[in-house]
C-alpha positions in Angstrom: -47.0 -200.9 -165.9 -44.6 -198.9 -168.2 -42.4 -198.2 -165.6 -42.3 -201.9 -164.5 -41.9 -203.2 -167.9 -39.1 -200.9 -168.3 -37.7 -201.4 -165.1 -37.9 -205.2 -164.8 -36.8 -206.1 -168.5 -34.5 -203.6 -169.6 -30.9 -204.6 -167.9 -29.1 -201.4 -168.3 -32.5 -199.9 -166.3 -32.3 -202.0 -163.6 -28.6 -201.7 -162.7 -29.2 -197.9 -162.8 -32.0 -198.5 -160.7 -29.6 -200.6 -157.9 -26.9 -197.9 -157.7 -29.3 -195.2 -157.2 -30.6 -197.1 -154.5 -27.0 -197.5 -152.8 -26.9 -194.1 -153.2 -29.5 -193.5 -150.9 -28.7 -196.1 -148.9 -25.5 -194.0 -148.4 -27.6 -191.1 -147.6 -28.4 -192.9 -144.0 -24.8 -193.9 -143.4 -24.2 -192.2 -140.9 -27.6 -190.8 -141.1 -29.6 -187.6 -141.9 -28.9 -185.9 -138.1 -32.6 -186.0 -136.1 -34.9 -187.2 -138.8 -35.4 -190.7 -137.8 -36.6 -192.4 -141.3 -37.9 -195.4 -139.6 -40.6 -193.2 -137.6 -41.3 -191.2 -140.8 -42.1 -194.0 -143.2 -44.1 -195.6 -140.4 -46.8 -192.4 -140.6 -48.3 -194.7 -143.0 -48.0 -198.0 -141.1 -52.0 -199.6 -140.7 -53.2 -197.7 -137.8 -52.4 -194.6 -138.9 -53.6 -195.0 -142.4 -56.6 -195.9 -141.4 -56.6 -193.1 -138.8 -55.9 -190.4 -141.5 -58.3 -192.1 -144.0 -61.6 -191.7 -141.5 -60.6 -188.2 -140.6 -60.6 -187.8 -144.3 -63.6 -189.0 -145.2 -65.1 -187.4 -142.5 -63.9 -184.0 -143.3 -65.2 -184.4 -146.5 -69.0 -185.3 -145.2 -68.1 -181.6 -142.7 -67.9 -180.0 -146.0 -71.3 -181.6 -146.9 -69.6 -182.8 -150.1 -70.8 -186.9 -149.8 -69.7 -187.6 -153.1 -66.3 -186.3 -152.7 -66.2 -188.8 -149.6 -67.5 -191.5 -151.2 -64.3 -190.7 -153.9 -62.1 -191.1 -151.4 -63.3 -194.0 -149.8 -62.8 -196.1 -152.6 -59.2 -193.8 -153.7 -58.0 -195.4 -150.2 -59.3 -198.7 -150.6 -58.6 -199.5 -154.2 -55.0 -197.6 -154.5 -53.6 -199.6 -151.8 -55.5 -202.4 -152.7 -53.7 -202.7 -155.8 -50.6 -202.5 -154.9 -50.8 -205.1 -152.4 -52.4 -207.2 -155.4 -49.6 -206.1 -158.0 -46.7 -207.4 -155.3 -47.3 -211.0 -155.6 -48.2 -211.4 -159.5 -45.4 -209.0 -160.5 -42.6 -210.4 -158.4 -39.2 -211.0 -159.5 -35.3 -211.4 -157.8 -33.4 -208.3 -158.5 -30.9 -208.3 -155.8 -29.5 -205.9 -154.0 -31.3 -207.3 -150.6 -34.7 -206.4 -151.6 -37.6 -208.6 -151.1 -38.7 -209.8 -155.1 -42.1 -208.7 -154.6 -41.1 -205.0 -154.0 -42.8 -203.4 -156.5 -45.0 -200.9 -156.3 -44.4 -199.8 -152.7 -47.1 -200.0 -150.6 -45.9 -197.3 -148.0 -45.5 -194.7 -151.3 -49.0 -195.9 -152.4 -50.3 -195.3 -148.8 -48.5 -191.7 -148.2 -49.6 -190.5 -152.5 -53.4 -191.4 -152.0 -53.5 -190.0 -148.6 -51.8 -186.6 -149.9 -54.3 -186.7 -153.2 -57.5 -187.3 -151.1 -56.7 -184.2 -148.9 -56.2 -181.9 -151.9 -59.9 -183.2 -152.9 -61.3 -182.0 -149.9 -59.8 -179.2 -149.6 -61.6 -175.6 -149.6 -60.3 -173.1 -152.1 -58.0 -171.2 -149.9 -56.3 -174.1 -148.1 -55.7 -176.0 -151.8 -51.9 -174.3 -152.2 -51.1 -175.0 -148.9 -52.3 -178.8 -149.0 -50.9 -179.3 -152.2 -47.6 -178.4 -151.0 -47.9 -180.5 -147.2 -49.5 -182.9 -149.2 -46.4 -183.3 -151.6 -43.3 -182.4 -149.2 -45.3 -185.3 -146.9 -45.4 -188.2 -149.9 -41.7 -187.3 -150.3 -40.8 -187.6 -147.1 -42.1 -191.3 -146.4 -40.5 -192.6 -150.2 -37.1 -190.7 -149.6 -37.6 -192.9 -146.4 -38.3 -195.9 -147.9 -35.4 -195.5 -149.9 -33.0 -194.7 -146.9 -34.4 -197.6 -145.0 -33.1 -199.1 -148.1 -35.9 -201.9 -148.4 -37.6 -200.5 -151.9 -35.8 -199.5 -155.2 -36.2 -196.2 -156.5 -38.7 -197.7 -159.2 -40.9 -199.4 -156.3 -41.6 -195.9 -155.1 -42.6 -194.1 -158.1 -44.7 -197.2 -159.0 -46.2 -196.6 -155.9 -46.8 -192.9 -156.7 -47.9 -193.7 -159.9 -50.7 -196.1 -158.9 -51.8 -193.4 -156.3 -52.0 -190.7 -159.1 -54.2 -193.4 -161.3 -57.2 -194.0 -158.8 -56.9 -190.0 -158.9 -57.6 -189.2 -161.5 -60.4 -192.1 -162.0 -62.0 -190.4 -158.9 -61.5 -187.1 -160.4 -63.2 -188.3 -164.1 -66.2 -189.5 -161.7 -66.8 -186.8 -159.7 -67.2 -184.4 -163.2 -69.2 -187.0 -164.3 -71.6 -187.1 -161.5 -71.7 -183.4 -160.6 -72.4 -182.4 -164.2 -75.6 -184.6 -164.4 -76.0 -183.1 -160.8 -75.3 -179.3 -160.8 -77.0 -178.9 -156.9 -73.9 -181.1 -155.5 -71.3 -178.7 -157.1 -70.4 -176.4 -155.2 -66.5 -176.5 -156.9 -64.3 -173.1 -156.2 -62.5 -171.6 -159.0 -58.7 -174.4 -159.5 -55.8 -173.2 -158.2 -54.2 -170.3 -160.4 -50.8 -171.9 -162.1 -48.2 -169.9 -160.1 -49.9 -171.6 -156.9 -49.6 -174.8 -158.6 -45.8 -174.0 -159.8 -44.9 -172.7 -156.3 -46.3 -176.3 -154.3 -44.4 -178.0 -157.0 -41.2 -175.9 -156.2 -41.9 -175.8 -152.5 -41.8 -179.8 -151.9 -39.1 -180.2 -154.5 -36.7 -177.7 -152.9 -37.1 -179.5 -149.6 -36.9 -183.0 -150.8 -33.3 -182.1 -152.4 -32.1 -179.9 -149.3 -32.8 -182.8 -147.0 -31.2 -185.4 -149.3 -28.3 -183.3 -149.1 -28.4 -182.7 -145.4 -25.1 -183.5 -143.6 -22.8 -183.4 -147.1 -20.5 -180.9 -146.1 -19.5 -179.5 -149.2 -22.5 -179.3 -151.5 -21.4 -178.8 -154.9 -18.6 -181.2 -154.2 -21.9 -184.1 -153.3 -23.4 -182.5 -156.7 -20.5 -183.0 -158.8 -19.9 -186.3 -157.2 -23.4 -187.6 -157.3 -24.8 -185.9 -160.7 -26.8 -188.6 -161.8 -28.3 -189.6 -158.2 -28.8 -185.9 -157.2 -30.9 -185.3 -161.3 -33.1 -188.4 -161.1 -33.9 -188.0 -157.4 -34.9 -184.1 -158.0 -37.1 -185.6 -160.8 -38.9 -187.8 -159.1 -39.2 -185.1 -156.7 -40.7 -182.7 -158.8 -42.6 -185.5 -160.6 -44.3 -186.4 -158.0 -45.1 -182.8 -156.1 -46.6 -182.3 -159.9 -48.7 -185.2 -159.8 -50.0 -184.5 -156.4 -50.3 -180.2 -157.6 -51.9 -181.7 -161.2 -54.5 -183.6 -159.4 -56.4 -181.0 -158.4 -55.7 -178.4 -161.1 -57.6 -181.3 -163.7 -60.6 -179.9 -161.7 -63.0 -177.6 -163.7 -66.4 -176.0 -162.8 -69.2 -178.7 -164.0 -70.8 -177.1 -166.7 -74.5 -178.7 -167.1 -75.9 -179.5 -170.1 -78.6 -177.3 -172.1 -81.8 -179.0 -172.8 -83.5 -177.1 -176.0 
């Protein structure tokens, strides 16, 4: 809600926010070569959300980890619920062609919760991998969104943002239960912090090299675009560290002592 607020009410904000969308706009002008944004940021159209949510879930009841699936069950529903709940009562013109009731985007919603529910399920050994697919993949359908040019920057990381807060409720409850319930946890050891730092790193570095893809002369597009080439690798790198965080919160249930 910070982020709104800040967005929606703070002028100098919200015309920043405008010309960092043009920016991207530009970046599809005359497009990024193959990558065909429209296909990307439809991964997360209905059908295939709700595709990747079963397998999900289901891979999570594989692992014999019910709880974990029930967590993401309800990470699915109530992430993108809320956002599509948050459109209508938070609407407001801003211009720039973009529908009033914009924010959060549902697609970045959609693409964040998928990538955090993987990294839940994931077994130890796959957790730096996922983390990093998991982040590069969230990028890749908001730097999307914003190419398609139909969400503002803010709508995006709004989006992310309400993703990363039905994570961490999930995460809260899943302590919760499994510390009252040591026989269902069966949690590995958290990621070590350079694994963490390298996801991070990983789905940063490619969300900036494709944003810059096509430019020619790349220090020239730096010096020319400082402002939209800093705030873009933050929320690149904000985002790959709240999908990397998620899981890293995690701890080994430690059950309580009864004298």
């Amino acid at each position: 809600m910070t982020v709104w607020a800040v967005v929606f009410h703070v002028g100098g904000v919200a015309r920043f926010d405008g010309r960092l969308l043009d920016a991207f706009r530009g970046l599809g002008q005359p497009g990024l070569g193959p990558i065909d944004t429209a296909r990307v940021q439809a991964l997360v159209d209905p059908k295939p959300f709700l595709l990747a949510s079963e397998l999900l879930v289901a891979a999570a009841l594989v692992r014999r980890r019910p709880t974990v699936a029930l967590a993401v069950a309800a990470m699915l529903l109530c992430a993108n619920l809320t956002s599509q709940v948050l459109k209508p009562l938070l609407a407001a013109p801003r211009g720039w062609g973009v529908d009033p009731s914009s924010w959060p985007s549902g697609h970045a919603t959609a693409a964040m919760t998928l990538a955090l529910c993987g990294l839940l399920i994931a077994p130890r050994n796959w957790r730096p991998v996922v983390c990093a697919a998991g982040a590069v993949f969230a990028l890749a359908v908001g730097g999307s969104i914003l190419v398609e040019g139909g969400h503002f920057p803010s709508d995006v990381l709004g989006g992310y943002l309400v993703a990363g807060v039905w994570a961490g409720l999930a995460v809260v409850a899943l302590d919760l239960i499994e510390v009252r319930r040591p026989a269902l946890a069966r949690l590995a050891p958290t990621p070590r912090r350079w694994q963490v730092r390298a996801a991070a790193g990983v789905a940063t570095g490619v969300a900036v090299g494709v944003a810059m893809w096509q430019t020619g002369d790349v220090p020239q597009f730096v010096t020319d675009n400082t402002k939209f080439v800093v705030v873009a690798a933050a929320i690149a790198l904000g985002s790959a560290a709240l999908v990397a965080g998620t899981r890293s919160s995690r701890r080994r249930p430690v059950a309580p002592r009864f004298r």
